[in-house]
C-alpha positions as CSV (number, residue, x, y, z in Angstrom):
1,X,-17.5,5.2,-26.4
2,X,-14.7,5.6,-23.9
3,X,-14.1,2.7,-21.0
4,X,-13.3,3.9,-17.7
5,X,-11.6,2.4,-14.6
6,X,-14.8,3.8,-12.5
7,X,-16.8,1.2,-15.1
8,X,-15.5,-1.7,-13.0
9,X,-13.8,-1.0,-10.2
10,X,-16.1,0.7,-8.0
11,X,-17.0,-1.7,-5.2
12,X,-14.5,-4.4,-6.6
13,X,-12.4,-6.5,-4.1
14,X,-9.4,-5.7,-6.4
15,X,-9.9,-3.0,-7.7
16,X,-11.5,-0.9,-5.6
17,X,-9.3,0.6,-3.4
18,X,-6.6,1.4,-5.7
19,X,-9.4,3.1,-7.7
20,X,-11.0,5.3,-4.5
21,X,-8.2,6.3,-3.5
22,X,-5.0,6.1,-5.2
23,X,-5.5,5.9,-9.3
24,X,-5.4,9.6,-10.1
25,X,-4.2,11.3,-7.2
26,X,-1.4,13.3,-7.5
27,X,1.3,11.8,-6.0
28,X,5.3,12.9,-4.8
29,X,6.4,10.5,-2.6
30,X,10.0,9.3,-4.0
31,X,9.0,5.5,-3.2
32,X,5.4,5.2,-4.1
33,X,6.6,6.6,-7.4
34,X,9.1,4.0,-8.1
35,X,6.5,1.8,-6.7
36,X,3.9,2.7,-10.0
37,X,6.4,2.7,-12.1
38,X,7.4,-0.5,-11.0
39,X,4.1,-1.8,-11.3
40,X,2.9,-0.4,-14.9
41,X,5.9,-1.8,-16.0
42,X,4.9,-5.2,-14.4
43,X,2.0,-4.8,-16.2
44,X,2.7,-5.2,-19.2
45,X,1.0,-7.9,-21.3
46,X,-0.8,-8.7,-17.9
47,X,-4.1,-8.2,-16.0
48,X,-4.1,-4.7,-13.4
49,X,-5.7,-7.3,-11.3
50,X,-2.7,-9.8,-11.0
51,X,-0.6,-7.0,-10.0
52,X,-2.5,-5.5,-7.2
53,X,-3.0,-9.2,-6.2
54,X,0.8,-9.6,-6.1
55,X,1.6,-5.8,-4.7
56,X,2.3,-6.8,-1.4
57,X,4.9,-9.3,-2.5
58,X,6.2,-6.7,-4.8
59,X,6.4,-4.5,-1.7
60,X,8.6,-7.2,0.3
61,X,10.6,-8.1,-2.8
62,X,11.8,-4.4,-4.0
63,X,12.6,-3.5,-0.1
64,X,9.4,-1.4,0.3
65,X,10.7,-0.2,-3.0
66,X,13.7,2.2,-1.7
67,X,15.6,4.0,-4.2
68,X,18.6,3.3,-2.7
69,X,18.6,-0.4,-1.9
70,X,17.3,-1.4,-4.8
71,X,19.8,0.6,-6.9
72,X,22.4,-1.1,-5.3
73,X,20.9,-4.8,-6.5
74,X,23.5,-7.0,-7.8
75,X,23.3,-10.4,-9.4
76,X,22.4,-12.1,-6.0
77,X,19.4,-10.1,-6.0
78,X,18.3,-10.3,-9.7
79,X,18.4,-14.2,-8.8
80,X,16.4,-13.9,-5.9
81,X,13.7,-11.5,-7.7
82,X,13.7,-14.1,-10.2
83,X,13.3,-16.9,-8.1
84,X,10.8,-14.5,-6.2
85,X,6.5,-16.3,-7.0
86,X,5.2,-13.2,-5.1
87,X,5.8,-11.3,-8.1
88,X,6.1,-11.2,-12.0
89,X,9.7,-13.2,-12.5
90,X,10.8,-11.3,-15.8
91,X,14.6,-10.9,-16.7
92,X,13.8,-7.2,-18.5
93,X,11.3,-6.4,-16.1
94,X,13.2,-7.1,-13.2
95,X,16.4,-5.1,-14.7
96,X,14.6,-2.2,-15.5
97,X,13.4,-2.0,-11.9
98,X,17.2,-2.0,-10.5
99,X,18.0,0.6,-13.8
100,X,15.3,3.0,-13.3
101,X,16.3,2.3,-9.1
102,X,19.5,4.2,-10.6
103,X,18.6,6.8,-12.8
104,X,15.3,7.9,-10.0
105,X,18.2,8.3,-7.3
106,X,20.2,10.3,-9.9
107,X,17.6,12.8,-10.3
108,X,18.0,13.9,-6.9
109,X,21.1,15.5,-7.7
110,X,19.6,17.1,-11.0
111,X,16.0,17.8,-9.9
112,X,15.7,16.9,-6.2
113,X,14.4,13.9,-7.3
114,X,11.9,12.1,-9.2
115,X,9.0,14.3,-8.3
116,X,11.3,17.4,-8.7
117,X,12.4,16.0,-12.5
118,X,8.9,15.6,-13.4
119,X,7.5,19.1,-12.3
120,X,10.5,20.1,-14.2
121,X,8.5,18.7,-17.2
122,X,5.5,19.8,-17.3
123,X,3.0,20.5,-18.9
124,X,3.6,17.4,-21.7
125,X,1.3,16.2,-23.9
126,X,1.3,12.4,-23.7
127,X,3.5,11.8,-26.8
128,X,6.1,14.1,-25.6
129,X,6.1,12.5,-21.9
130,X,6.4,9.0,-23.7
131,X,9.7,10.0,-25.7
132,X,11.2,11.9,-22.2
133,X,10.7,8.6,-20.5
134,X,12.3,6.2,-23.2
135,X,15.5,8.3,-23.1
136,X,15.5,8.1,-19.1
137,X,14.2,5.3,-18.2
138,X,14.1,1.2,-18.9
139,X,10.9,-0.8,-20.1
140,X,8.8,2.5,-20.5
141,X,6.7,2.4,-23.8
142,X,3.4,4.7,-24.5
143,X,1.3,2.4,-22.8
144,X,2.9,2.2,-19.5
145,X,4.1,5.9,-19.1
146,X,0.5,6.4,-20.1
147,X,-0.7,4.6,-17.6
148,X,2.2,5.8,-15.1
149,X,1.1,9.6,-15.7
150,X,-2.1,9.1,-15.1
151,X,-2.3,7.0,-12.4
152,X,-0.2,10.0,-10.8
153,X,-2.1,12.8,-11.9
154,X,-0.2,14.4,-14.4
155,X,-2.1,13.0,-17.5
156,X,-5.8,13.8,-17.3
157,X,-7.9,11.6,-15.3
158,X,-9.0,8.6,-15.8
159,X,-12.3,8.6,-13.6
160,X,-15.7,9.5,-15.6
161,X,-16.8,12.7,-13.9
162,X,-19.7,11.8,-12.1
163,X,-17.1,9.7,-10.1
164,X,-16.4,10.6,-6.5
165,X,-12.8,9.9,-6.9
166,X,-12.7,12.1,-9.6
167,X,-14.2,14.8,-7.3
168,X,-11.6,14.0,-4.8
169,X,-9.1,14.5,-6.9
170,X,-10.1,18.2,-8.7
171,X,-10.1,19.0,-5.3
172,X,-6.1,18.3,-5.1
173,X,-5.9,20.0,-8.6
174,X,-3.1,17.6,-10.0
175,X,-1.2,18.9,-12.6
176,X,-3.2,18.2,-15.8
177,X,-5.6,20.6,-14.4
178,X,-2.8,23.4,-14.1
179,X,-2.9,23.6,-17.7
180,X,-7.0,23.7,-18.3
């Protein structure tokens, strides 16, 4: 039997937000991609919860997580991020944030960006998205473009569909349901 975000978060003080309205929703916005990306990869071996407990300082620490700025970190800011407690202090983690900073503000020029590079993709099942993104991208296993796709609405949802974010987001028809 499958577990579903909607299981738990529904009414949570953690979760709940993100899951009404965020987790699914089909999203373009150049920084609140990086942002999930940022996150899921933050995630990794951790709880969702922590992260969404630390997203704000993840917000202040990645400079409201602009392409450009943060692809133009150096080692004074890799110490800082390091040295940073309002956010997961990983070497590889925080490297692959500056990394994927670089490669996200190089698709511009190839696919008008990050959202362009991905609609450029599509449709992908979620084996062939996972080997796209380990030859772009830093720190991106199965699991967290998995979770990365999803959360963005081009893996199918993630919401049982008796969920009213689920309902909310058929309504937006994110690209998984392009290809039903």
């Amino acid at each position: 039997m499958a577990t579903y975000y909607c299981d738990f978060a529904i009414g949570d003080d953690v979760h709940g937000s993100y899951h009404d309205h965020e987790y699914g929703f089909p999203e373009e916005d150049e920084s609140r991609l990086f942002e999930r990306l940022v996150l899921e990869i933050n995630q990794a071996g951790l709880s969702w919860a922590l992260i969404l407990k630390k997203r704000e300082g993840f917000h202040a620490a990645y400079d409201g997580f602009d392409v450009d700025r943060v692809a133009e970190y150096g080692d004074a800011d890799r110490r800082r991020l390091l040295d940073d407690a309002q956010i997961i202090r990983n070497k590889l983690k925080i490297n692959a944030a500056i990394v994927n900073a670089q490669v996200i503000r190089d698709m511009r020029e190839s696919h008008g960006g990050f959202a362009g590079w991905l609609r450029a993709h599509h449709p992908l099942d979620k084996a062939g998205w996972v080997k796209l993104f380990k030859k772009a991208f830093k720190f991106t296993g199965g699991e967290i473009t998995g979770e990365f796709l999803m959360s963005i609405g081009y893996l199918p949802s993630p919401h049982r569909e008796n969920c009213p974010a689920y309902r909310k987001i058929a309504l937006l028809n994110p690209p998984w349901m392009e290809t039903n």
